[in-house]
C-alpha positions as CSV (number, residue, x, y, z in Angstrom):
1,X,24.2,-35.2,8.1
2,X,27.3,-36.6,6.9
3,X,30.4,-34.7,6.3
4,X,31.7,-34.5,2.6
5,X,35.2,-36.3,4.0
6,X,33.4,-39.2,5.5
7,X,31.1,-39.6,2.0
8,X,34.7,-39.9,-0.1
9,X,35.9,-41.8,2.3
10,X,33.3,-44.6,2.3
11,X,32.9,-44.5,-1.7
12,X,36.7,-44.4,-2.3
13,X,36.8,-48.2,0.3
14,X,33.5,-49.4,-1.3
15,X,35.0,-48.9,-5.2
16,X,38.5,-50.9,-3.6
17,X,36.6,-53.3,-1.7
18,X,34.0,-54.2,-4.7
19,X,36.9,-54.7,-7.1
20,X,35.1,-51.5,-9.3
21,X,38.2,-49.0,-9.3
22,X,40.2,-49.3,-12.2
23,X,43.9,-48.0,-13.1
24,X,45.1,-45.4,-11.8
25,X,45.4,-47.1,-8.2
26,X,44.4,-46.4,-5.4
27,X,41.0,-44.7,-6.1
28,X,41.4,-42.4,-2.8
29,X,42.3,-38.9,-3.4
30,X,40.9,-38.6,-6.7
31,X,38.3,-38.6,-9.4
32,X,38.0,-42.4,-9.1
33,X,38.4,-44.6,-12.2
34,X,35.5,-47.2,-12.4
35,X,34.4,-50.0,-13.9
36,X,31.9,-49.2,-17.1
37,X,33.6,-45.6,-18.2
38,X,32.9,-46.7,-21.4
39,X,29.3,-47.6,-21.1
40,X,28.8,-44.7,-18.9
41,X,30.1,-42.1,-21.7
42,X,28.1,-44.1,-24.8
43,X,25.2,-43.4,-22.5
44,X,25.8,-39.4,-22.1
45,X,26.7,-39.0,-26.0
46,X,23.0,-40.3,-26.5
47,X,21.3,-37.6,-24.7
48,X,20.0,-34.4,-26.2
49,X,22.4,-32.3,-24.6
50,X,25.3,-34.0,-25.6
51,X,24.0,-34.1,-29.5
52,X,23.3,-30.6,-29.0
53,X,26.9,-29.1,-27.9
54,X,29.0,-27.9,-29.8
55,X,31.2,-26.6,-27.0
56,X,32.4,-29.4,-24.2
57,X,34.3,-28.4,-21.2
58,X,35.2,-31.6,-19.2
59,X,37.6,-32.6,-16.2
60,X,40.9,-33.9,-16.9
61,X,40.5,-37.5,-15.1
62,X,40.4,-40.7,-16.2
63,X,36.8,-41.7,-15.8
64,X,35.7,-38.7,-18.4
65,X,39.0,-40.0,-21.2
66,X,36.1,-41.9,-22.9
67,X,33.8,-38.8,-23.0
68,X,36.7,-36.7,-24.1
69,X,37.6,-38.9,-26.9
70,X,33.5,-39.1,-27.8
71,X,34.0,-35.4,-28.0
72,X,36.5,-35.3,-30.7
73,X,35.1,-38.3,-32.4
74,X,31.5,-36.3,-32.6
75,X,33.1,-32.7,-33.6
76,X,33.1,-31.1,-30.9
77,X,35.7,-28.2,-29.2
78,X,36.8,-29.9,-26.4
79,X,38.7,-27.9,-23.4
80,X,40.1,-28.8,-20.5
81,X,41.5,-26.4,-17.5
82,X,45.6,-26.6,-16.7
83,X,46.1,-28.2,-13.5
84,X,45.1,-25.4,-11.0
85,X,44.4,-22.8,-13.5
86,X,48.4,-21.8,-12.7
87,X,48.7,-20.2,-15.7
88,X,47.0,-17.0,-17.4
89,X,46.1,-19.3,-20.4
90,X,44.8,-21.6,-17.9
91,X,42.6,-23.8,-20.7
92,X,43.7,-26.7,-23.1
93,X,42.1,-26.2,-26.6
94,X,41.7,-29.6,-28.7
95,X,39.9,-28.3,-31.8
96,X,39.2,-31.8,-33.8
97,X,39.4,-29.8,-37.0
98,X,42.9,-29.3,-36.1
99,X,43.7,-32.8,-35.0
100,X,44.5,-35.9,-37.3
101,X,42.2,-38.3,-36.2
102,X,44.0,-40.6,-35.9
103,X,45.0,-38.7,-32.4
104,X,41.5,-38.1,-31.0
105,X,42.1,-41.2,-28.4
106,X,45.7,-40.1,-27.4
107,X,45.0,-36.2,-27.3
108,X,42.6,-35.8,-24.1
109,X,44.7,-38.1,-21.7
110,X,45.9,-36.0,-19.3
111,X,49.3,-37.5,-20.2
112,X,49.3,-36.4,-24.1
113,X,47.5,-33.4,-23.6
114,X,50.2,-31.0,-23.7
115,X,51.6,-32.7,-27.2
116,X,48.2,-31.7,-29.0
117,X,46.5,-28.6,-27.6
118,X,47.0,-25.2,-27.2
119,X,46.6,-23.3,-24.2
120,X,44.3,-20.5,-23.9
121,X,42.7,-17.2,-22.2
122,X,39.4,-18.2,-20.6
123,X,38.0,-16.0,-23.0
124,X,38.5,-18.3,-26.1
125,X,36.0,-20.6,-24.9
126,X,33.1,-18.9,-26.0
127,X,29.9,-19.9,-24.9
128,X,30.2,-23.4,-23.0
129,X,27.4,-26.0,-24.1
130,X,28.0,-28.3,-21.5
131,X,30.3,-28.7,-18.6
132,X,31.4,-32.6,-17.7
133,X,32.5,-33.2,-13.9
134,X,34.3,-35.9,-12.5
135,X,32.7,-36.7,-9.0
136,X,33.2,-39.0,-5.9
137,X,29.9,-39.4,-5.0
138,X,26.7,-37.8,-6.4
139,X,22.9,-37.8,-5.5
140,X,20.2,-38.3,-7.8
141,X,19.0,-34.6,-7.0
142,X,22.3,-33.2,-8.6
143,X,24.7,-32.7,-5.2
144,X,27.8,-33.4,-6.2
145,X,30.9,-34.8,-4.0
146,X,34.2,-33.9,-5.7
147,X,38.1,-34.9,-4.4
148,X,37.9,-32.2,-2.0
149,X,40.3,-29.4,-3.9
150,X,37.5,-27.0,-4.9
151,X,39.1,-26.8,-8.6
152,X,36.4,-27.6,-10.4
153,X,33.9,-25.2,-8.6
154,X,36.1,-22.4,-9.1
155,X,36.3,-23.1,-13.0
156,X,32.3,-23.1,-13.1
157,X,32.6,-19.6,-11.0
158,X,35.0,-17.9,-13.2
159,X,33.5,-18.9,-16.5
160,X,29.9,-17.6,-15.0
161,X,31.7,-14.2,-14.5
162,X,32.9,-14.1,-17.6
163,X,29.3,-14.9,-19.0
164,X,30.5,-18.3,-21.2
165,X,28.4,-20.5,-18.5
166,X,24.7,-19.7,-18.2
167,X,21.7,-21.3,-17.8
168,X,22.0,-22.7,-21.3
169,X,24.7,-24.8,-19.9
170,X,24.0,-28.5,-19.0
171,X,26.1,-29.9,-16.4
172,X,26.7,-33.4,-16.4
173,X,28.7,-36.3,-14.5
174,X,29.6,-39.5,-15.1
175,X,29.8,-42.5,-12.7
176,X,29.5,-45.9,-11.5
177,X,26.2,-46.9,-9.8
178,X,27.8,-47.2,-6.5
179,X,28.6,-43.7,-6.4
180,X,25.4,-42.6,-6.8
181,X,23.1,-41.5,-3.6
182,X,19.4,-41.1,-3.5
183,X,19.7,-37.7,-1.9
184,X,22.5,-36.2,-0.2
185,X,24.0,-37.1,2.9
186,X,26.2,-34.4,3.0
187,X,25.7,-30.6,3.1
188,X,25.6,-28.5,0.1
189,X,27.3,-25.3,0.1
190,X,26.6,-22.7,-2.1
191,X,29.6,-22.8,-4.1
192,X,29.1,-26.7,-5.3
193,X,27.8,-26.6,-8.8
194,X,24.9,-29.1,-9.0
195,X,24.6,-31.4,-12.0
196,X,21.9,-31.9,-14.5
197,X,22.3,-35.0,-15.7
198,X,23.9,-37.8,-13.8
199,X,25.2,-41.0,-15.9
200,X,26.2,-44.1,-14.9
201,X,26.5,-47.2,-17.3
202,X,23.0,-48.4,-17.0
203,X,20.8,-45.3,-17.0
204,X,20.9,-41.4,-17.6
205,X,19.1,-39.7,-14.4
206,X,17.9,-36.0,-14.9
207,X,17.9,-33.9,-11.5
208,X,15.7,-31.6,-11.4
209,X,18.1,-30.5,-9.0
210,X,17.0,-28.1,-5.9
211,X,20.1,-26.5,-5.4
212,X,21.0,-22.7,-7.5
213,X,24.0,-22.5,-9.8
214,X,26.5,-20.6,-8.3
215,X,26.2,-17.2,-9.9
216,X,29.8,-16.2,-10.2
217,X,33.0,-17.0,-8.1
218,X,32.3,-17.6,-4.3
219,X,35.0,-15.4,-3.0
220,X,34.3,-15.7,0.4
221,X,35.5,-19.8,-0.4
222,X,38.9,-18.8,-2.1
223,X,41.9,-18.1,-0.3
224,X,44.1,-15.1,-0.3
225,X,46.8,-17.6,-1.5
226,X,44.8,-18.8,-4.2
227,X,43.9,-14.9,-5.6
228,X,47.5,-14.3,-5.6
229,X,48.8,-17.9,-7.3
230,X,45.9,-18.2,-9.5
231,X,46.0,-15.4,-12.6
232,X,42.5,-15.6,-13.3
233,X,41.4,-15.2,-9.9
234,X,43.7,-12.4,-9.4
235,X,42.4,-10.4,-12.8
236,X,38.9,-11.2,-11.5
237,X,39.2,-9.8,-8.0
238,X,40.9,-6.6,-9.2
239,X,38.2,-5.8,-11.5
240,X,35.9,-6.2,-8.4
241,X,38.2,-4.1,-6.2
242,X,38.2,-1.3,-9.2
């Protein structure tokens, strides 16, 4: 088994090495930029699932921009979380009824963001068709390998407790080929959220993955820092503690 540091680690050199990273450089310590974002997100918006959504919560990184801007393009609410979920309306509304469209490329860069959308409670998502992930590395049985933060998991686990994720939810990443694994190297914990559909820019693999949705926040995985720094978290545990 090999430890979720050393599978970043190795993807991260292989996407430098292999001249596949794109801007921003390096690709270490992030969502990694790759060669065939495009491709990879044409690919996704063909898929059932993505027709079918009408709600699309995605990463903020620059792998998923061409997905995001699909989103507006095909109609569809796009939101994104604020950077650490810091604030109590810790989610970016783009509402492409409320956009020129002109601005559907420039509003879901991380870098624009702020100019177009309006932040919002967790509960004015509504009921989330389809959650896009940025990942590191991912297997082709849905175990995912994210930056190592734990943001993204705790998103999935807050919008399962407050019932606007269920099992009518596809998950879905997008990737480069050479971050994809036949089956995971790594261990799985129960708080990683496993993903449906995985998408690179040649092919669209569906899981069938092994591993349970987390059913909820995994608060034996979130610090006593983050409870007290994160709103949501903090609303959520003292509803528990009630």
């Amino acid at each position: 088994m090999t430890s979720k540091d050393d599978v970043r680690e190795s993807v991260w050199d292989a996407l430098e090495d292999e001249g596949l990273a794109r801007f921003p450089f390096p690709p270490h310590g992030r969502i990694p930029n790759v060669a065939g974002a495009d491709d990879a997100a044409e690919r996704l918006a063909a898929t059932d699932a993505w027709r079918d959504a009408d709600v699309v919560k995605a990463n903020p990184d620059a792998p998923q921009l061409p997905a995001r801007r699909r989103a507006l393009h095909d109609g569809k609410t796009l939101y994104m979380a604020v950077p650490r979920l810091r604030d109590p309306e810790c989610f970016l509304e783009l509402d492409p009824e409320r956009l020129d469209p002109e601005a559907y490329n420039r509003a879901p860069a991380l870098s624009n963001v702020d100019d177009y959308a309006e932040a919002v409670r967790p509960a004015a998502l509504g009921h989330v068709d389809l959650v896009l992930s940025g990942s590191v590395a991912v297997s082709e049985d849905g175990a995912r390998v994210g930056k190592g933060e734990g943001f993204s998991d705790v998103e999935f686990g807050v919008l399962v407790d407050l019932g606007l994720v269920d099992d009518g939810t596809t998950v879905a990443t997008t990737v480069h080929e050479r971050q994809v694994f036949e089956t995971a190297t790594w261990p799985v914990a129960d708080h990683d959220v496993p993903m449906e559909l995985v998408v690179t820019p040649e092919r669209v693999v569906e899981t069938d993955a092994p591993y349970a949705r987390p059913s909820g926040v995994d608060w034996d995985a979130v610090s006593a820092e983050d409870r007290a720094e994160i709103p949501i978290l903090a609303e959520l545990a003292a509803g528990r503690d009630r």
